[in-house]
N, CA, C and O atoms as CSV, one atom per row, in Angstrom:
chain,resi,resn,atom,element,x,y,z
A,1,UNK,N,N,-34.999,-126.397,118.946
A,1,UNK,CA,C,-36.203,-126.948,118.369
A,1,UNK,C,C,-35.821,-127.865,117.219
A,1,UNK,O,O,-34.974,-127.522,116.395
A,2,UNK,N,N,-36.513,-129.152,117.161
A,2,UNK,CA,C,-36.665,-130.055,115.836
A,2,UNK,C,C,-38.055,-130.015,115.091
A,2,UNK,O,O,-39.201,-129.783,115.475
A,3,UNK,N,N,-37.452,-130.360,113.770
A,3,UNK,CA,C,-38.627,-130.623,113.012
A,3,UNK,C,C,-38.976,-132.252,112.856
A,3,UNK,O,O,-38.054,-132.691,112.168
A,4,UNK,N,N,-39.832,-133.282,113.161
A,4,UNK,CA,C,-39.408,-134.634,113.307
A,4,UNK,C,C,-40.588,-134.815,111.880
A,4,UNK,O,O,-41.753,-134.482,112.094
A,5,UNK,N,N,-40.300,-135.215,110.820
A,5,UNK,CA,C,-40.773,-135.958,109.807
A,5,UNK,C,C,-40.720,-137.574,109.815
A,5,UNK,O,O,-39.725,-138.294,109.738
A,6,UNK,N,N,-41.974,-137.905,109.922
A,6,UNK,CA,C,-42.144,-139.449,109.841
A,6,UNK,C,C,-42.794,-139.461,108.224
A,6,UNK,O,O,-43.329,-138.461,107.744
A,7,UNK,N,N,-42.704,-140.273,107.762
A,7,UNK,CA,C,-43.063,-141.200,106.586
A,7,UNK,C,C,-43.826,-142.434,107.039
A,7,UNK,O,O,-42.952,-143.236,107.366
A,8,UNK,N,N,-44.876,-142.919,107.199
A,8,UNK,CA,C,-45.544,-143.927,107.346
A,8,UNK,C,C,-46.818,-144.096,106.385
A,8,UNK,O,O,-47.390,-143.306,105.634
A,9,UNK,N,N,-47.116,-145.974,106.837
A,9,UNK,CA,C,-48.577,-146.483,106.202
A,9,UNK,C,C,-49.143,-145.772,106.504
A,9,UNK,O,O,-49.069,-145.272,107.626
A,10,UNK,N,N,-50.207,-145.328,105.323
A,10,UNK,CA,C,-51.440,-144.700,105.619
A,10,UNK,C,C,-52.681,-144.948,106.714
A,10,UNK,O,O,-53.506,-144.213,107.256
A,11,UNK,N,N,-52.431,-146.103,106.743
A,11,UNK,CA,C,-53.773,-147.168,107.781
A,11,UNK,C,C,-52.616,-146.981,109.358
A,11,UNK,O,O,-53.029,-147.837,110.141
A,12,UNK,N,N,-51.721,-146.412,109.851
A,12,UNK,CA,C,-51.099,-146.224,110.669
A,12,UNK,C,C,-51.471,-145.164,111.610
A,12,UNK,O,O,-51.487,-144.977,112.827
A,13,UNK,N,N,-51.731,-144.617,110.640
A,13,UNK,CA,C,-52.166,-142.993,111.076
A,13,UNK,C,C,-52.531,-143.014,112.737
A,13,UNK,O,O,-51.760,-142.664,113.631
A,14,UNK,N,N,-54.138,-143.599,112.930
A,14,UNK,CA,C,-54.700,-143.918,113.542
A,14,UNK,C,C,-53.988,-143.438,114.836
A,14,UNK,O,O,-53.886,-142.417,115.517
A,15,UNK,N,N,-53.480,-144.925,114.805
A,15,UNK,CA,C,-52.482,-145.127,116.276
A,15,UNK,C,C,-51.185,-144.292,116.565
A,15,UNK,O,O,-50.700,-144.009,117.661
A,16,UNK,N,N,-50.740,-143.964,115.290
A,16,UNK,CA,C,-49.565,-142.432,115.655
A,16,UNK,C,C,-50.229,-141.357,116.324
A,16,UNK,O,O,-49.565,-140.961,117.282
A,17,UNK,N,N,-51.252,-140.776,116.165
A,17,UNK,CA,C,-52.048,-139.942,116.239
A,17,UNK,C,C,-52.568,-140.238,118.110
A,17,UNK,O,O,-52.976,-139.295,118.790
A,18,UNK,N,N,-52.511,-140.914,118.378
A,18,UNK,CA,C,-53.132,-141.815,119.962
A,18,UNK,C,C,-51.720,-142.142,120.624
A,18,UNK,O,O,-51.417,-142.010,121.810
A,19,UNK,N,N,-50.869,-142.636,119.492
A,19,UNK,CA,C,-49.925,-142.540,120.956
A,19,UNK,C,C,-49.017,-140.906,121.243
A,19,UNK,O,O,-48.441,-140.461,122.236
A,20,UNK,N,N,-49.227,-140.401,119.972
A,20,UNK,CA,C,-48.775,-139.034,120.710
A,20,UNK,C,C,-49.587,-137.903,121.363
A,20,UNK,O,O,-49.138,-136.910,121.934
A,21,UNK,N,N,-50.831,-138.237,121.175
A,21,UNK,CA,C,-51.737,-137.469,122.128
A,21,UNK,C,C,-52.083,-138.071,123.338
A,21,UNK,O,O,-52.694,-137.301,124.079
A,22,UNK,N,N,-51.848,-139.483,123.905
A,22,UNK,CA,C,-51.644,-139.739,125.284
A,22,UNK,C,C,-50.595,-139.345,125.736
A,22,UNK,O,O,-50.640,-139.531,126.952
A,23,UNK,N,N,-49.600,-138.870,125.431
A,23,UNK,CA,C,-48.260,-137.702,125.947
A,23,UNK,C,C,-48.463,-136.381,125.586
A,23,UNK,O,O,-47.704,-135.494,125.975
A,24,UNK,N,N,-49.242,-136.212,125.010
A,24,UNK,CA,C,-49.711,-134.791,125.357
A,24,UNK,C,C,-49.013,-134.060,124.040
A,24,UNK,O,O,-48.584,-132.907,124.089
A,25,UNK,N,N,-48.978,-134.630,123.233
A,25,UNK,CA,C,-48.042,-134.286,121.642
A,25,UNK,C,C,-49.089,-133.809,120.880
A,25,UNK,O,O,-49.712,-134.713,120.323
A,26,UNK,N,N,-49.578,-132.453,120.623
A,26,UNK,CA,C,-50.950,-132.557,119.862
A,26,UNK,C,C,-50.204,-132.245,117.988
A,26,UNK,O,O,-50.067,-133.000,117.026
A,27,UNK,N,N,-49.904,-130.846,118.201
A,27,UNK,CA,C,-49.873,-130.046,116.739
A,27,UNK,C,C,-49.057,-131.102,116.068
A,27,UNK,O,O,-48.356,-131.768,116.830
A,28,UNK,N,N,-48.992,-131.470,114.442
A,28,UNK,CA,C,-49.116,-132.074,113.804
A,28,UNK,C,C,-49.203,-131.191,112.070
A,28,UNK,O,O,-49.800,-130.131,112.262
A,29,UNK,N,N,-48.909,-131.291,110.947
A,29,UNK,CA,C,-49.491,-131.638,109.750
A,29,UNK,C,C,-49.057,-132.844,109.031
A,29,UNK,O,O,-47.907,-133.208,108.784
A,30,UNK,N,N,-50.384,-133.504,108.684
A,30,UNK,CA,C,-50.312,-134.565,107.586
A,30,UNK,C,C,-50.637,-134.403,106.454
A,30,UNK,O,O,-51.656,-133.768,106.180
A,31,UNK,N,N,-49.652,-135.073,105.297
A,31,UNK,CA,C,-49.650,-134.848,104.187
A,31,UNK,C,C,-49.705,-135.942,102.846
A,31,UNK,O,O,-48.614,-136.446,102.577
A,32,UNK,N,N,-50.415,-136.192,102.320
A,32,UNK,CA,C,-50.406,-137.730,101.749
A,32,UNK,C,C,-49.378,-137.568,100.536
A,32,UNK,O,O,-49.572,-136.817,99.581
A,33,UNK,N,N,-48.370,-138.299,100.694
A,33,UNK,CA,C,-46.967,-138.364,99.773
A,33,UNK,C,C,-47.345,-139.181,98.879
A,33,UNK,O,O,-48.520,-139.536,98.782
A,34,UNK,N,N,-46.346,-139.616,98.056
A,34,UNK,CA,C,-45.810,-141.174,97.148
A,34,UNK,C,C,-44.567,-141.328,96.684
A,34,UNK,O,O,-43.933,-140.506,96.023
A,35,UNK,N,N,-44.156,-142.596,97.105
A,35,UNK,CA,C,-42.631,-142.654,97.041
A,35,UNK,C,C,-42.284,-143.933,97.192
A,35,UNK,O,O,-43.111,-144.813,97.427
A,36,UNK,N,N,-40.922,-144.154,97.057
A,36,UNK,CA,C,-40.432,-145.887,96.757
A,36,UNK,C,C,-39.075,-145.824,97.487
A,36,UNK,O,O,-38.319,-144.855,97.541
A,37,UNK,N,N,-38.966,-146.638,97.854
A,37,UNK,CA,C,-38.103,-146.945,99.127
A,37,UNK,C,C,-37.000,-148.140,98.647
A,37,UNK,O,O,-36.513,-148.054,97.520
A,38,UNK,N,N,-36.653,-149.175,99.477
A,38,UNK,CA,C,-36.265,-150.303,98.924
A,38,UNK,C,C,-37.186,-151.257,98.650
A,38,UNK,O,O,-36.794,-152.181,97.938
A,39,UNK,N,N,-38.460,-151.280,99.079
A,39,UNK,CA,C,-39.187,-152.181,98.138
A,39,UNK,C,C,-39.298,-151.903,96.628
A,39,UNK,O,O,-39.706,-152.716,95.798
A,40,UNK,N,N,-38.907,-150.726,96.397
A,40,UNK,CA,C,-39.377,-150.350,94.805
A,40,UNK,C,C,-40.912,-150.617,94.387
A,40,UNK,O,O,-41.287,-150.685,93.217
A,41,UNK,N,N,-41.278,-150.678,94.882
A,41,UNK,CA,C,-43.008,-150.596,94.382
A,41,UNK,C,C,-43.538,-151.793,94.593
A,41,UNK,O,O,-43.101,-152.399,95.571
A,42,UNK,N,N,-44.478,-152.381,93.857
A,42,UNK,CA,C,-44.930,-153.503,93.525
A,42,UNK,C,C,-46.107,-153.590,92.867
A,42,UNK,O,O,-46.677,-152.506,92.739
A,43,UNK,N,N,-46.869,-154.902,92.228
A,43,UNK,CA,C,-47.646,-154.925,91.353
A,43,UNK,C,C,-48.811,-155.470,92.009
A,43,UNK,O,O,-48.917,-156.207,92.989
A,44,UNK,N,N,-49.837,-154.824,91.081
A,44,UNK,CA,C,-51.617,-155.329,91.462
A,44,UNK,C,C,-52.258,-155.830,90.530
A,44,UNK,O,O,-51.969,-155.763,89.336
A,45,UNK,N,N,-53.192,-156.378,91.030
A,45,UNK,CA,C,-54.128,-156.700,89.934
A,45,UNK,C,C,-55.294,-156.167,90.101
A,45,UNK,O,O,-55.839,-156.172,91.204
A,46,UNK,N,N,-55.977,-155.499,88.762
A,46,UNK,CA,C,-56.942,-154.513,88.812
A,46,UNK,C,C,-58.063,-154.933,87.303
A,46,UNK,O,O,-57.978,-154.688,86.100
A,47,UNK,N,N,-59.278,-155.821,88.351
A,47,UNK,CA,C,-60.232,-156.473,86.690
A,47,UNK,C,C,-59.401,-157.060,85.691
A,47,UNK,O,O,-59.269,-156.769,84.503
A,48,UNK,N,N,-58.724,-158.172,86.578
A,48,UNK,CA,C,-58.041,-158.680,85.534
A,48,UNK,C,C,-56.434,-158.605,84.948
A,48,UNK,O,O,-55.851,-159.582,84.477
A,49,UNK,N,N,-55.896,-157.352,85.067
A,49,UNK,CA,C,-54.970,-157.275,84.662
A,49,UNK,C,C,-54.036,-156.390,85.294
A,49,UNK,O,O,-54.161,-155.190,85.538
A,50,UNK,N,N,-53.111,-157.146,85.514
A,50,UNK,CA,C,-51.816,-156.743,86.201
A,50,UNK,C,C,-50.777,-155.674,85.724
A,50,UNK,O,O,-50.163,-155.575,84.661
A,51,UNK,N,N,-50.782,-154.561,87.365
A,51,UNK,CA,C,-49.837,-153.474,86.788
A,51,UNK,C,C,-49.137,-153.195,87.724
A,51,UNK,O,O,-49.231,-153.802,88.791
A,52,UNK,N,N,-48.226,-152.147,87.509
A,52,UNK,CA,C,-47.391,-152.065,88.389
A,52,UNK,C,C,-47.466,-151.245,89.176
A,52,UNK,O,O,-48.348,-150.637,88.570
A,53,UNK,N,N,-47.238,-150.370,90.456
A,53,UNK,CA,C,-47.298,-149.334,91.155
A,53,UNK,C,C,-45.808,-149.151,91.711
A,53,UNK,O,O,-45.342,-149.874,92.592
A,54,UNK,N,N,-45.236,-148.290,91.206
A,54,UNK,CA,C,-44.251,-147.557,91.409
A,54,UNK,C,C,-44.055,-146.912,92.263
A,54,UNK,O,O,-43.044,-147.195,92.906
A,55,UNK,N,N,-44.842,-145.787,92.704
A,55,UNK,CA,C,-44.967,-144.823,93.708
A,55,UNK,C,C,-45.754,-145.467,94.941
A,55,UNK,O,O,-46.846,-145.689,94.418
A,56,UNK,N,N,-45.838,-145.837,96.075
A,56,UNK,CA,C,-46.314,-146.217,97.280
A,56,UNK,C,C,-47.298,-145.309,97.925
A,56,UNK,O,O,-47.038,-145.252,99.127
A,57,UNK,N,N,-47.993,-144.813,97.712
A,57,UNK,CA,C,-48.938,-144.033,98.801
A,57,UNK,C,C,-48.229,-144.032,100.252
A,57,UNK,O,O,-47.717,-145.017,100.784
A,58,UNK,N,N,-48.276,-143.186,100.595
A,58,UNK,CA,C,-47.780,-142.535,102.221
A,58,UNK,C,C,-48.380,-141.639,102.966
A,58,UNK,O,O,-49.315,-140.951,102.556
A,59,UNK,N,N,-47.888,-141.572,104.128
A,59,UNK,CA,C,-48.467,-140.787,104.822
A,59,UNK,C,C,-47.326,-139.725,105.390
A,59,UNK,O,O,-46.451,-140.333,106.006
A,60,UNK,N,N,-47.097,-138.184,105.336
A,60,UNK,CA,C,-45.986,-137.484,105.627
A,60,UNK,C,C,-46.540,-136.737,106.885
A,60,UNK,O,O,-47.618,-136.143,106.846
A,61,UNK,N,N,-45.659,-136.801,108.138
A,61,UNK,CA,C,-45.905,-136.513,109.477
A,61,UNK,C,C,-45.164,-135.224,110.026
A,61,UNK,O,O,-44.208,-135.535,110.736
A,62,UNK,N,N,-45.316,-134.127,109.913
A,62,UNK,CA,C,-44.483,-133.087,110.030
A,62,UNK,C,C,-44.803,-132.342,111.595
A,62,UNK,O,O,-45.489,-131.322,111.667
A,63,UNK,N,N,-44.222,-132.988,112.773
A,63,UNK,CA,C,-44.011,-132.256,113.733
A,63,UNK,C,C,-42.763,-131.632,114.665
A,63,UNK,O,O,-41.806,-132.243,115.140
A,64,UNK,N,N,-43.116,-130.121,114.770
A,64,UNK,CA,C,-42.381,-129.377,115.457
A,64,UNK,C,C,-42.320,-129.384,116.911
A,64,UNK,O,O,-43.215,-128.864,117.577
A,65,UNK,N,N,-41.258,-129.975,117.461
A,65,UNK,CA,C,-41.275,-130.392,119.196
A,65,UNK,C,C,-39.811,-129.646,119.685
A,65,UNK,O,O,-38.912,-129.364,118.892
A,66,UNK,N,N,-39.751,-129.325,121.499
A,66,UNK,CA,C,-38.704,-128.870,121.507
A,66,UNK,C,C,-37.644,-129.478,121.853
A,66,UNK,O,O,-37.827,-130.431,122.611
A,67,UNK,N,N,-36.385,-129.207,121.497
A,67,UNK,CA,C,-34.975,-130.566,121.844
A,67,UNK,C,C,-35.572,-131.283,122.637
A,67,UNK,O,O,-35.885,-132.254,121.950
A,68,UNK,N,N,-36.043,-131.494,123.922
A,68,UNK,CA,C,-36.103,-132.203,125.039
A,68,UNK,C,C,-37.306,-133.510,124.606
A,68,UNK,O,O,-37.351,-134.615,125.146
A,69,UNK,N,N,-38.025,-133.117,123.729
A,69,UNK,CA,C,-39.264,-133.803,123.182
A,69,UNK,C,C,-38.833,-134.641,122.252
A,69,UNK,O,O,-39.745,-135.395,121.913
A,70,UNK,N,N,-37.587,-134.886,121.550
A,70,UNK,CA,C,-37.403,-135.366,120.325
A,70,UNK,C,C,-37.471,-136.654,120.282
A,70,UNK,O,O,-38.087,-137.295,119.431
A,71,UNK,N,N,-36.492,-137.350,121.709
A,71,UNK,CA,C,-36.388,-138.684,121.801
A,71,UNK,C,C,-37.704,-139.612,122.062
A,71,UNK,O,O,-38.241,-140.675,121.751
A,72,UNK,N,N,-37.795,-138.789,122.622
A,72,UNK,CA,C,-40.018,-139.590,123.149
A,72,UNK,C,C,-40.563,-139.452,121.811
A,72,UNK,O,O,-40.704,-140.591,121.367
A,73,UNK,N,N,-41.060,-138.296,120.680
A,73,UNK,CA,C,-41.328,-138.466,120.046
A,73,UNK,C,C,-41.256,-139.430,118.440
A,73,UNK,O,O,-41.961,-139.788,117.497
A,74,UNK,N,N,-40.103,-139.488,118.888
A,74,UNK,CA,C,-39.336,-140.561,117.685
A,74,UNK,C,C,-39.342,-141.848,118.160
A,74,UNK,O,O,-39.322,-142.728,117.299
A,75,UNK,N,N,-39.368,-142.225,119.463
A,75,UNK,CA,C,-39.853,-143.665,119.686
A,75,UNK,C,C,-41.354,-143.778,120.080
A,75,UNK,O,O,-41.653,-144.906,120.473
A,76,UNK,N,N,-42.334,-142.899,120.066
A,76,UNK,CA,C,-43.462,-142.929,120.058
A,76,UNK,C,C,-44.134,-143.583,118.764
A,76,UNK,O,O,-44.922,-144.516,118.611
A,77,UNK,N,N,-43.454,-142.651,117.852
A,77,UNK,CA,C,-43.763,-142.934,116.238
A,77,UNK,C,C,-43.190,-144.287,115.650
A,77,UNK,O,O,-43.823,-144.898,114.789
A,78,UNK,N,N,-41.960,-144.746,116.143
A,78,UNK,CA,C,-41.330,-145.710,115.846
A,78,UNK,C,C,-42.805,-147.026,116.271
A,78,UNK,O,O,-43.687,-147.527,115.574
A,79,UNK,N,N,-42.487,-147.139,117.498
A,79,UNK,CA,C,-43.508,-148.177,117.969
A,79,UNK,C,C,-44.531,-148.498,118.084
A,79,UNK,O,O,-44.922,-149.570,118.544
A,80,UNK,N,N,-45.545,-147.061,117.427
A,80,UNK,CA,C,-46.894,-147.104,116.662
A,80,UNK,C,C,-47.263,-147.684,115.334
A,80,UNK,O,O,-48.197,-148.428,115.035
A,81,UNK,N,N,-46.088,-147.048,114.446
A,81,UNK,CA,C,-45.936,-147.489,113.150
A,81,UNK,C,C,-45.352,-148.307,113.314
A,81,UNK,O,O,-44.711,-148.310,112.262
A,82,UNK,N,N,-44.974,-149.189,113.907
A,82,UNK,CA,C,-44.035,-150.745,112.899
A,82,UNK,C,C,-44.926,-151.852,112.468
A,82,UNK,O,O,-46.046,-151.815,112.977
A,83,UNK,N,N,-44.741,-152.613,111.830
A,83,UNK,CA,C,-46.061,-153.813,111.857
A,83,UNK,C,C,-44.786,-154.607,111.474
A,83,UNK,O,O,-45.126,-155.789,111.537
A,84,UNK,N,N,-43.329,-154.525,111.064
A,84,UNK,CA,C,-42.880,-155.261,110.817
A,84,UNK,C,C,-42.206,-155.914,109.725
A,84,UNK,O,O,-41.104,-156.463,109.733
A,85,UNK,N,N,-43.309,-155.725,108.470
A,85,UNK,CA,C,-42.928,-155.671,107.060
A,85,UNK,C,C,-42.364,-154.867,106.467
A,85,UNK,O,O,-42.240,-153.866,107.173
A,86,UNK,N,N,-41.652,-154.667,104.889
A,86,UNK,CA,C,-41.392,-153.789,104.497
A,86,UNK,C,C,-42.302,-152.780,103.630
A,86,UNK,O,O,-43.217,-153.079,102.862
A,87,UNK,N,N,-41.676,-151.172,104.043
A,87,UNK,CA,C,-42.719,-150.282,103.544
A,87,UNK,C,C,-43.532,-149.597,105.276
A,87,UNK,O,O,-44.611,-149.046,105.497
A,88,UNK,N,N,-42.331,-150.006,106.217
A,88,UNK,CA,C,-43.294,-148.861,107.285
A,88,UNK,C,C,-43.138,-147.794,107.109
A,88,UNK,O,O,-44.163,-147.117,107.031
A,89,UNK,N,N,-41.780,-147.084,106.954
A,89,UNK,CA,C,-41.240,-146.018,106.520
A,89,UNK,C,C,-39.991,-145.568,107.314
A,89,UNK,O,O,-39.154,-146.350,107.766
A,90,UNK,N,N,-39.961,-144.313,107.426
A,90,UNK,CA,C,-38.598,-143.910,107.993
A,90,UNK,C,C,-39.041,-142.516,108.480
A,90,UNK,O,O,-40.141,-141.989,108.315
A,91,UNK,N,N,-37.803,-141.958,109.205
A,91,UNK,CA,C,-38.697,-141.128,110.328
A,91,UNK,C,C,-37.190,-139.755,110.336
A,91,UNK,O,O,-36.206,-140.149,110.962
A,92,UNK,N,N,-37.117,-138.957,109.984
A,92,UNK,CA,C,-35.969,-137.861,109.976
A,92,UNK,C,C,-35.931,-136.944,111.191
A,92,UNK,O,O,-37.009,-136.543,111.628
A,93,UNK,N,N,-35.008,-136.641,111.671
A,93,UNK,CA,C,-35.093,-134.905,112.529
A,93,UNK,C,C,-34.109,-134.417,112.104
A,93,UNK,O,O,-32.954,-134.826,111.987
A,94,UNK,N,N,-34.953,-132.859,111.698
A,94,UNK,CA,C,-33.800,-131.769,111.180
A,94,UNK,C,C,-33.975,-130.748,112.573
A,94,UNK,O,O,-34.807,-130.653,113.475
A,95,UNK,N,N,-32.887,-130.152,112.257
A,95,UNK,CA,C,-32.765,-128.578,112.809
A,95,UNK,C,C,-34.208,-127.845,112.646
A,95,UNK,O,O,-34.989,-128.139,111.741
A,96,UNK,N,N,-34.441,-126.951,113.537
A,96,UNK,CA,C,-35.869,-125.820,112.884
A,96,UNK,C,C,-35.011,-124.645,113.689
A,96,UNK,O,O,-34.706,-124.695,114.881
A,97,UNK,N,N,-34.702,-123.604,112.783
A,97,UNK,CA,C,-34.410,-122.522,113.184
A,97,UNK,C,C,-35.144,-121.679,113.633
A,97,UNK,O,O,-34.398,-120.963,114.301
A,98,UNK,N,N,-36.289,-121.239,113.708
A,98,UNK,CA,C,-37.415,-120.485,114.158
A,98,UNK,C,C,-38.979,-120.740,114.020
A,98,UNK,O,O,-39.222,-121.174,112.894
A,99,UNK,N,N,-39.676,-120.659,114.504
A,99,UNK,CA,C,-40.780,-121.154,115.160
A,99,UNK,C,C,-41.536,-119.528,115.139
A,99,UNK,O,O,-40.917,-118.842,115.952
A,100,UNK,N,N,-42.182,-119.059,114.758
A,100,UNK,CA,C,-43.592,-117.847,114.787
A,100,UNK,C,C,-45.118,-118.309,114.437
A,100,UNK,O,O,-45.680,-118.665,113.400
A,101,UNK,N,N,-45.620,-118.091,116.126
A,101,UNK,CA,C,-47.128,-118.345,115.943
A,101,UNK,C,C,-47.924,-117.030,115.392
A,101,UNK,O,O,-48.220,-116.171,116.221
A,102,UNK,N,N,-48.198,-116.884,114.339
A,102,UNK,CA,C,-48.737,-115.932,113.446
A,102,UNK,C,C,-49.868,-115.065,114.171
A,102,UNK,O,O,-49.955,-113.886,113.828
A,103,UNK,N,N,-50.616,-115.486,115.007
A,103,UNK,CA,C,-51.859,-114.826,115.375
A,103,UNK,C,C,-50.952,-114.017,116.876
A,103,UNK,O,O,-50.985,-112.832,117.207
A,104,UNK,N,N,-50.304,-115.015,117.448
A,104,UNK,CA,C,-50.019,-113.884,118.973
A,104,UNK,C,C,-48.529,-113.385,118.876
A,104,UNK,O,O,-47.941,-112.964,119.872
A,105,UNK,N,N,-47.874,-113.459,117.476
A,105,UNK,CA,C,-46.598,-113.084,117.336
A,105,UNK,C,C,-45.202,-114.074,118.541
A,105,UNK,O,O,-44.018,-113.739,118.499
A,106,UNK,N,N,-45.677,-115.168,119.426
A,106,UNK,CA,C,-44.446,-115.565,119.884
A,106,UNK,C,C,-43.729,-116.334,119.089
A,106,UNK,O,O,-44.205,-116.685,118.010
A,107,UNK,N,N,-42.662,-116.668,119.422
A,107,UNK,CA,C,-41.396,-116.853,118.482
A,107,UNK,C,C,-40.727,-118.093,119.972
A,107,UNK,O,O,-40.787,-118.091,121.202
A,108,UNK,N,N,-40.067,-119.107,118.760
A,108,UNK,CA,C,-39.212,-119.885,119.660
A,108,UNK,C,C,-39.964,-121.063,120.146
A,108,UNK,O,O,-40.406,-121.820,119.283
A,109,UNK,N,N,-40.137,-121.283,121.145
A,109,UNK,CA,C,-40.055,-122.531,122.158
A,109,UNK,C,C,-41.861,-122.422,121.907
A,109,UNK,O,O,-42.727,-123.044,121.292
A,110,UNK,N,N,-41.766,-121.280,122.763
A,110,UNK,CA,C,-43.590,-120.353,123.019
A,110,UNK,C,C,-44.319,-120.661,121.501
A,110,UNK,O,O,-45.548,-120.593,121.501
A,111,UNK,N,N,-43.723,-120.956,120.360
A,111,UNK,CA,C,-44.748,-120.311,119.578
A,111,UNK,C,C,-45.245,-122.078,118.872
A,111,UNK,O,O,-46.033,-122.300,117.953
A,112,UNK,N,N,-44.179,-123.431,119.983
A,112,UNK,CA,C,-44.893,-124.248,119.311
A,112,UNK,C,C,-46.071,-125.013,120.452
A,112,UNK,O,O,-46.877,-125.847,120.039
């Protein structure tokens, strides 16, 4: 089992969300981050006067899929989220050592 963390635009969501539920990818948590990347932030203007924003608003994508799911899922996410510019984000898979669905007790593969 992997854990696949995407980082993406917030206004992305949308279509991550659609292209992994036309493959049948449902469970999911999203989490609204902030963070700076290599753009390092950038500045706005707000009534007038210009500031800076440091931290980026994000969107954090935390799904649990099994080995066989990883590669589809990571180019699912890839090619939903890109628009191209900088600031789409970046997309991790770790290890997940165990998996327990709390209400029917399965464990493993079963419990995602």
């Amino acid at each position: 089992m992997k854990m696949v963390v995407a980082i993406i635009q917030p206004f992305q969501l949308d279509a991550v969300k659609g292209a992994l539920s036309e493959h049948s990818i449902m469970g999911m948590t999203v989490t609204e981050v902030r963070g700076v990347g290599r753009q390092r932030g950038h500045t706005a203007i707000y009534r007038g006067a210009e500031y800076k924003i440091d931290l980026v608003p994000k969107l954090r994508l935390d799904i649990a899929v099994d080995e066989a799911e990883v590669r589809k899922v990571v180019e699912l996410i890839e090619q939903s989220a890109r628009t191209g510019k900088i600031g789409d984000g970046k997309i991790f898979v770790l290890g997940l050592d165990e998996a327990v669905r709390i209400r029917t007790g399965e464990r493993g593969r079963e419990a995602l």
